[in-house]
VEXDREN-2710 file (C-alpha; in Angstrom, 1 decimal):
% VEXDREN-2710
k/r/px/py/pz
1/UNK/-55.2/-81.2/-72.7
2/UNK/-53.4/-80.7/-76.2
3/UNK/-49.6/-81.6/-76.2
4/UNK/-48.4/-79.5/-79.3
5/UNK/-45.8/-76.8/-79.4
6/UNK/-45.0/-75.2/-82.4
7/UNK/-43.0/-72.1/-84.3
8/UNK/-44.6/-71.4/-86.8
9/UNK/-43.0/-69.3/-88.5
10/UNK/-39.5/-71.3/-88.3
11/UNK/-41.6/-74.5/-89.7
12/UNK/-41.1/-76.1/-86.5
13/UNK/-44.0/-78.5/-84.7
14/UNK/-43.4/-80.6/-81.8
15/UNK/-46.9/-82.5/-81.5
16/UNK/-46.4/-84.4/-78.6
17/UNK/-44.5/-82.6/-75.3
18/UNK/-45.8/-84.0/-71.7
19/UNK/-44.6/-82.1/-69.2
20/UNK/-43.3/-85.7/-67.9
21/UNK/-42.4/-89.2/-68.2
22/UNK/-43.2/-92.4/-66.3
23/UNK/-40.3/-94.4/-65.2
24/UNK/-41.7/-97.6/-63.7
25/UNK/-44.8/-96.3/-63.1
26/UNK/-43.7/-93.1/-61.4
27/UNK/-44.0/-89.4/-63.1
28/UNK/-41.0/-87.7/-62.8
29/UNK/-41.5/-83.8/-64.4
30/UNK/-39.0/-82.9/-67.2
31/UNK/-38.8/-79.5/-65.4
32/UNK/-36.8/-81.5/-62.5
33/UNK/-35.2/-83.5/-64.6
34/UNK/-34.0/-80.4/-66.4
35/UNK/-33.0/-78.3/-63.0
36/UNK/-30.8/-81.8/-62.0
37/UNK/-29.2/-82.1/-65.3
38/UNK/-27.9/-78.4/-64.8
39/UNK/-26.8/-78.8/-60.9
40/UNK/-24.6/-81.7/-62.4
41/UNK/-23.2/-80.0/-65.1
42/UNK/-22.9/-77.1/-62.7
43/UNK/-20.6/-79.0/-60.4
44/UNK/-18.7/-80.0/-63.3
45/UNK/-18.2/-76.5/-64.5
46/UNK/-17.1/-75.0/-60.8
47/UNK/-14.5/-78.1/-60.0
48/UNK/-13.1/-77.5/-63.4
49/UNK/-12.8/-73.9/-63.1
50/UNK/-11.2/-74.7/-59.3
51/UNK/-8.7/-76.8/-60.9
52/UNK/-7.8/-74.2/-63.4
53/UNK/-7.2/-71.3/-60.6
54/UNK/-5.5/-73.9/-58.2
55/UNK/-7.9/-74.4/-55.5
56/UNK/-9.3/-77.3/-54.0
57/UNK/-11.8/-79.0/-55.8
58/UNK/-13.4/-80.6/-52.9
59/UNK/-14.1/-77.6/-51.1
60/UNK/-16.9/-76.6/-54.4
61/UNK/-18.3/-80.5/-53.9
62/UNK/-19.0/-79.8/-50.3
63/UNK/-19.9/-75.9/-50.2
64/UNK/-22.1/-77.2/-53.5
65/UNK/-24.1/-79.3/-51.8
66/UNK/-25.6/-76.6/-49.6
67/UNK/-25.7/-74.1/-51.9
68/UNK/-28.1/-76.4/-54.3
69/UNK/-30.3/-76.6/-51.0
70/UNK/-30.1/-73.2/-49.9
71/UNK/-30.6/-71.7/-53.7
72/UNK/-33.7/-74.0/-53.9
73/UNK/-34.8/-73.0/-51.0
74/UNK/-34.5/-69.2/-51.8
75/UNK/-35.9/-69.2/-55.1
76/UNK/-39.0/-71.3/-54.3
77/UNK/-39.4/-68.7/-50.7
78/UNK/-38.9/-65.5/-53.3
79/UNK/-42.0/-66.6/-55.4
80/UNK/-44.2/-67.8/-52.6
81/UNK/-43.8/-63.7/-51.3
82/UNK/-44.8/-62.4/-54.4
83/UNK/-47.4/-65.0/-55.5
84/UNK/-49.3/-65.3/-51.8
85/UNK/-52.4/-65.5/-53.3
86/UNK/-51.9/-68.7/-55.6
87/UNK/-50.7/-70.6/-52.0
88/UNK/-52.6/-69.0/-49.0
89/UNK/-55.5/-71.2/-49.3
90/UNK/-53.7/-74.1/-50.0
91/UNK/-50.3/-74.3/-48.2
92/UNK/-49.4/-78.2/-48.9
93/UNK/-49.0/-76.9/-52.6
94/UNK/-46.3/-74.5/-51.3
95/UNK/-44.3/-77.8/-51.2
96/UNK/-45.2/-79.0/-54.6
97/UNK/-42.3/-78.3/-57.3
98/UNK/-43.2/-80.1/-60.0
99/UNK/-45.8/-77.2/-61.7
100/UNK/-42.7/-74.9/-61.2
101/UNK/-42.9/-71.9/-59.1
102/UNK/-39.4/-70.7/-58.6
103/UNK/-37.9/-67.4/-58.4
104/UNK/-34.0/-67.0/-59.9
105/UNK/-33.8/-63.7/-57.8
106/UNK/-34.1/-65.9/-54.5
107/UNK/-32.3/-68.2/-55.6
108/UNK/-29.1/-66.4/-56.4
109/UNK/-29.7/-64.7/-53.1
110/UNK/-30.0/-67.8/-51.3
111/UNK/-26.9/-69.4/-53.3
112/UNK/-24.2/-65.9/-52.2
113/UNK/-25.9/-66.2/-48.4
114/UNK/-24.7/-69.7/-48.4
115/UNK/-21.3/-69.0/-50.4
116/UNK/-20.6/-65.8/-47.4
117/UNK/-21.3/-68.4/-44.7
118/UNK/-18.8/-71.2/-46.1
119/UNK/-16.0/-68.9/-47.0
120/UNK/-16.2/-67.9/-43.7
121/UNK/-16.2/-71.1/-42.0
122/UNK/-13.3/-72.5/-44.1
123/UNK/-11.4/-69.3/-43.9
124/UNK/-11.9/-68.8/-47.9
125/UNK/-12.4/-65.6/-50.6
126/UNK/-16.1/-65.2/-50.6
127/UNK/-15.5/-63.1/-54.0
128/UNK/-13.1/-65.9/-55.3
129/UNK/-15.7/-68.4/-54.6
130/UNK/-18.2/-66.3/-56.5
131/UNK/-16.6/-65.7/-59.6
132/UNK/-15.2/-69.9/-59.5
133/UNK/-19.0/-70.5/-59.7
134/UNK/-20.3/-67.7/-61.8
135/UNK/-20.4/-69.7/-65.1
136/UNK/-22.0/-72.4/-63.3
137/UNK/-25.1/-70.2/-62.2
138/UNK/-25.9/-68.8/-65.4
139/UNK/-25.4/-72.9/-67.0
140/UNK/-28.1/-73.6/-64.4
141/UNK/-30.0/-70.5/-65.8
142/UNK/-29.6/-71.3/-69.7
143/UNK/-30.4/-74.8/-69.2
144/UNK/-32.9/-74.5/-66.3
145/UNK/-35.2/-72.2/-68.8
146/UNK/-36.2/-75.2/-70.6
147/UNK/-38.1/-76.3/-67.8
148/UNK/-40.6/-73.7/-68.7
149/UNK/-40.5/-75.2/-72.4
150/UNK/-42.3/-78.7/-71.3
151/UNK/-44.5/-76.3/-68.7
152/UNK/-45.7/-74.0/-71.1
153/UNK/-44.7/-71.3/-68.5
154/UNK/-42.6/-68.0/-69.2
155/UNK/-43.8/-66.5/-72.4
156/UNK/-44.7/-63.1/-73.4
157/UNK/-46.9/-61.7/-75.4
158/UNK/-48.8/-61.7/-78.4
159/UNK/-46.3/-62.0/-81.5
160/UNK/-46.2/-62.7/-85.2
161/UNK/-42.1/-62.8/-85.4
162/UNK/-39.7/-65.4/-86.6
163/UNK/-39.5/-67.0/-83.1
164/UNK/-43.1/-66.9/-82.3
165/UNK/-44.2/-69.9/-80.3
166/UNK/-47.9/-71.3/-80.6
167/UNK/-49.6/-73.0/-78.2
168/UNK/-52.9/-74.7/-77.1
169/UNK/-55.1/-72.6/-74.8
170/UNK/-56.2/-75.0/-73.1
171/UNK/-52.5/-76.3/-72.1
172/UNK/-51.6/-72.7/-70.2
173/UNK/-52.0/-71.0/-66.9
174/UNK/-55.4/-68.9/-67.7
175/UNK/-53.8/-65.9/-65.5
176/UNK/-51.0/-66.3/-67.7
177/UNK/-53.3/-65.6/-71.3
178/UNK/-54.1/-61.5/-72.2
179/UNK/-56.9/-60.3/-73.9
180/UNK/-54.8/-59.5/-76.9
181/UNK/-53.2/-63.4/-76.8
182/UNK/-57.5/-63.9/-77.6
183/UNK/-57.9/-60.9/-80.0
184/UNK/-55.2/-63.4/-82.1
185/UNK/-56.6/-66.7/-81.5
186/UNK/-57.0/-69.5/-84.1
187/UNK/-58.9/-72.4/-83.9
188/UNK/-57.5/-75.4/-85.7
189/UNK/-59.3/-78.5/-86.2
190/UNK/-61.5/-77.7/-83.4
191/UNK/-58.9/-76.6/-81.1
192/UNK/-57.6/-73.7/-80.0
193/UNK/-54.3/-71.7/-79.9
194/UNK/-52.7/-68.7/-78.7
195/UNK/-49.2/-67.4/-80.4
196/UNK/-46.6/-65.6/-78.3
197/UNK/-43.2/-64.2/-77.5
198/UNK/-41.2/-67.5/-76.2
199/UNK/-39.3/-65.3/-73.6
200/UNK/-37.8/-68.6/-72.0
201/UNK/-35.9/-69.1/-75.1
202/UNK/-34.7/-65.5/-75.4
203/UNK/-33.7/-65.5/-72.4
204/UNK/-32.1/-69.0/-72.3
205/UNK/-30.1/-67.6/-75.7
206/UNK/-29.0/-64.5/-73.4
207/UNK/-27.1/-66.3/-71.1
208/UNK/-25.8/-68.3/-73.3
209/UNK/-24.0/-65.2/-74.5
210/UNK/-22.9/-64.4/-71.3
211/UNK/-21.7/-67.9/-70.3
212/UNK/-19.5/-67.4/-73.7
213/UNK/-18.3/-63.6/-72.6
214/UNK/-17.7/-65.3/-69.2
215/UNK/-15.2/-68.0/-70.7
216/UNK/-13.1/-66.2/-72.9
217/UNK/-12.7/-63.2/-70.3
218/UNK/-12.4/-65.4/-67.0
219/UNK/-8.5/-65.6/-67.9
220/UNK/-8.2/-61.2/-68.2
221/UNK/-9.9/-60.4/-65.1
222/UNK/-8.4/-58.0/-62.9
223/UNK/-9.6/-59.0/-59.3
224/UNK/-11.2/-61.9/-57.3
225/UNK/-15.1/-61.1/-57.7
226/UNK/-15.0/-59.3/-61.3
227/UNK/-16.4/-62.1/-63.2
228/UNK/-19.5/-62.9/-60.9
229/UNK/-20.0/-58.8/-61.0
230/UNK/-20.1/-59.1/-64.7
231/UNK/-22.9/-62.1/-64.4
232/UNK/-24.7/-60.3/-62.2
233/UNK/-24.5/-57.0/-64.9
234/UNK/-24.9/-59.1/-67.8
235/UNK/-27.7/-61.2/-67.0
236/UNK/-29.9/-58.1/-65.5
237/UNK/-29.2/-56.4/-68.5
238/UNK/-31.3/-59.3/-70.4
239/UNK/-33.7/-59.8/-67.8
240/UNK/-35.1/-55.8/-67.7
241/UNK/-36.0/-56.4/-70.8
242/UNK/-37.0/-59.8/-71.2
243/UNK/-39.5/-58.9/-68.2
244/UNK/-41.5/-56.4/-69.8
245/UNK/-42.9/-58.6/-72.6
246/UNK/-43.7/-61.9/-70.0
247/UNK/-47.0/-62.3/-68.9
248/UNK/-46.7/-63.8/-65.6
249/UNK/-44.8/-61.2/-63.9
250/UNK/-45.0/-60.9/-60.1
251/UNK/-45.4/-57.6/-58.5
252/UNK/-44.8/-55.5/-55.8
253/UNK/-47.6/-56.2/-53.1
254/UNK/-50.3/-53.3/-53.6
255/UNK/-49.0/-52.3/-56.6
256/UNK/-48.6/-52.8/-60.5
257/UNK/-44.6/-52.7/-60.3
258/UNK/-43.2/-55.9/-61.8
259/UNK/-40.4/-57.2/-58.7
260/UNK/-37.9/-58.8/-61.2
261/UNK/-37.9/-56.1/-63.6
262/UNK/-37.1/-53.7/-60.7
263/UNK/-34.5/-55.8/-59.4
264/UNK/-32.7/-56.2/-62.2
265/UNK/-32.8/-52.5/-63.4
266/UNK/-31.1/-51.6/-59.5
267/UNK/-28.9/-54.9/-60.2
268/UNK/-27.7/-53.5/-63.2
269/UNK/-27.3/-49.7/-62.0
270/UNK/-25.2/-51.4/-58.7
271/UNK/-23.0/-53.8/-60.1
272/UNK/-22.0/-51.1/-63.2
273/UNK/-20.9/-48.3/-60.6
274/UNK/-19.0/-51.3/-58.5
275/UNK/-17.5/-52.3/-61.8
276/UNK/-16.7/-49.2/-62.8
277/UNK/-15.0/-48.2/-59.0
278/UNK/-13.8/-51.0/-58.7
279/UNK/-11.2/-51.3/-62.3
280/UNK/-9.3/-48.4/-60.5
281/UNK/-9.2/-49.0/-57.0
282/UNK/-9.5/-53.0/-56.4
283/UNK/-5.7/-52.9/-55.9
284/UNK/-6.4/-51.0/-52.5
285/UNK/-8.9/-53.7/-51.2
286/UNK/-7.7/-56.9/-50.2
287/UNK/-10.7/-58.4/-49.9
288/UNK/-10.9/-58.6/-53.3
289/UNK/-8.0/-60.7/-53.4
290/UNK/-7.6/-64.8/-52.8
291/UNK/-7.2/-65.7/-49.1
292/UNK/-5.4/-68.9/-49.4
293/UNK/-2.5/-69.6/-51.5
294/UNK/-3.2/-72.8/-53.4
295/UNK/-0.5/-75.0/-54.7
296/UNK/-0.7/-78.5/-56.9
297/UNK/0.7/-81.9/-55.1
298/UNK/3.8/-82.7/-56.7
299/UNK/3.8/-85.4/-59.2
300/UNK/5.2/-88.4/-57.0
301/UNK/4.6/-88.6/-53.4
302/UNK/6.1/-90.8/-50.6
303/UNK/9.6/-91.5/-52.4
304/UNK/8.7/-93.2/-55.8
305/UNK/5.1/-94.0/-55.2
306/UNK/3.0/-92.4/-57.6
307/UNK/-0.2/-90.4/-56.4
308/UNK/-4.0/-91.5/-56.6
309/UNK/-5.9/-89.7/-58.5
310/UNK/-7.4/-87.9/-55.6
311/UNK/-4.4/-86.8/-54.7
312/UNK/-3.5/-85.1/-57.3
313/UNK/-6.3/-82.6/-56.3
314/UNK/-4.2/-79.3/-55.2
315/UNK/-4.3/-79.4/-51.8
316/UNK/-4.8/-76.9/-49.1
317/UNK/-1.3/-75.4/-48.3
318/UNK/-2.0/-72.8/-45.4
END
């Protein structure tokens, strides 16, 4: 198999991208390392933004824990539904994460089924919780598309534009390669390629635009659950049309109905009419509002003695 990746049309050639590298003698996949470098930088983000809104850190350590699993656990279940004829003749390979195979749709709805589950249990505000972590999902999003860089996964169609990406046929998913990827084909010193529409990048560059909206509006919103309503619009707004160009597209059994294109298209209708509602009338809801009053530890503790660090974690004043 041929390593290359290039863009063409930016001047750009990588000539050697393995999808993995050996670290004493074992293959770890750059696609994992890629999904663990964003859950880390993911807890980073939603203990920093806890800090900032005067909640307990701790809580998003512990409650993160089992949303990683659970949102893991969702995303690679969504794909498996839609892709039961890759797995059904083979079900060890339904364990086997390292060729990818994992569904964002699942796992955002395994990541809120988990979130709904914990708030309840530690008598918290499910919609605070979800707007504390909504810059850390779409992180994991941007940073977890680039996975599908080193997997040659997630690209689009045939394209001659500035961010056209080129790569060797014989390094792709053949289900993944159209007949008009072929029409375009060039052979190059014996080898051949296939030019197309990187829609991992464009859609890695889309949330980074909404991470950015995210930050510099998380300090205007107007009610606990705004900001993870305006994730939820923002990044199906990308996605309906970033999924009509991809090639690998999962549909609707029996049918010729792309799932995450659907999804997104209701995600975005739904979470526009809720935004919309809800600028008037979230004053009326208290559920909309935080649960627990959070206050900082004061700077000394215990007559002169100054805190330890972990200490100075706001604490839990119910």
């Amino acid at each position: 198999m041929h390593e290359s990746i290039a863009f063409p049309n930016l001047g750009i050639e990588f000539e050697h991208v393995g999808k993995s590298i050996s670290v004493f003698g074992f293959e770890i996949a750059f696609y994992g390392i890629i999904i663990g470098l964003a859950i880390l930088i993911g807890f980073g983000i939603a203990t920093a933004e806890a800090r900032r809104t005067r909640q307990n850190p701790e809580d998003y350590m512990d409650m993160g824990l089992i949303g990683v699993i659970c949102g893991i656990a969702g995303a690679r279940i969504y794909y498996i539904i839609f892709s039961w004829d890759m797995y059904k003749d083979n079900l060890l390979s339904v364990f086997n994460l390292r060729e990818g195979g994992l569904a964002i749709y699942g796992g955002i709805i395994g990541a809120i089924l988990s979130v709904l589950v914990c708030a309840k249990v530690k008598r918290l505000s499910a919609p605070q919780i979800l707007d504390t972590v909504a810059m850390a999902l779409v992180n994991g999003q941007m940073l977890g598309r680039w996975g599908n860089f080193f997997n040659r996964e997630v690209f689009g169609g045939y394209t001659d534009s500035l961010l056209a990406m080129r790569l060797p046929l014989d390094a792709v998913r053949g289900r993944d390669v159209t007949e008009e990827m072929r029409q375009y084909m060039e052979v190059i010193d014996g080898v051949s390629y296939i030019q197309v529409h990187p829609t991992f990048l464009y859609e890695s560059l889309w949330c980074l635009g909404v991470l950015l909206f995210l930050f510099f509006y998380r300090k205007h919103k107007k009610y606990e659950g705004e900001l993870f309503l305006l994730y939820l619009f923002g990044y199906g707004l990308g996605r309906v049309w970033i999924e009509g160009i991809r090639t690998d597209q999962l549909f609707l059994p029996g049918t010729t109905l792309p799932v995450s294109q659907l999804l997104a298209g209701g995600m975005v209708v739904l979470t526009g009419i809720l935004l919309l509602y809800l600028r008037k009338h979230h004053k009326r809801m208290p559920l909309l509002r935080a649960h627990v009053d959070y206050k900082p530890m004061p700077p000394k503790i215990e007559g002169n003695k100054k805190p330890r660090s972990k200490d100075r974690l706001f604490k839990n004043m119910e």
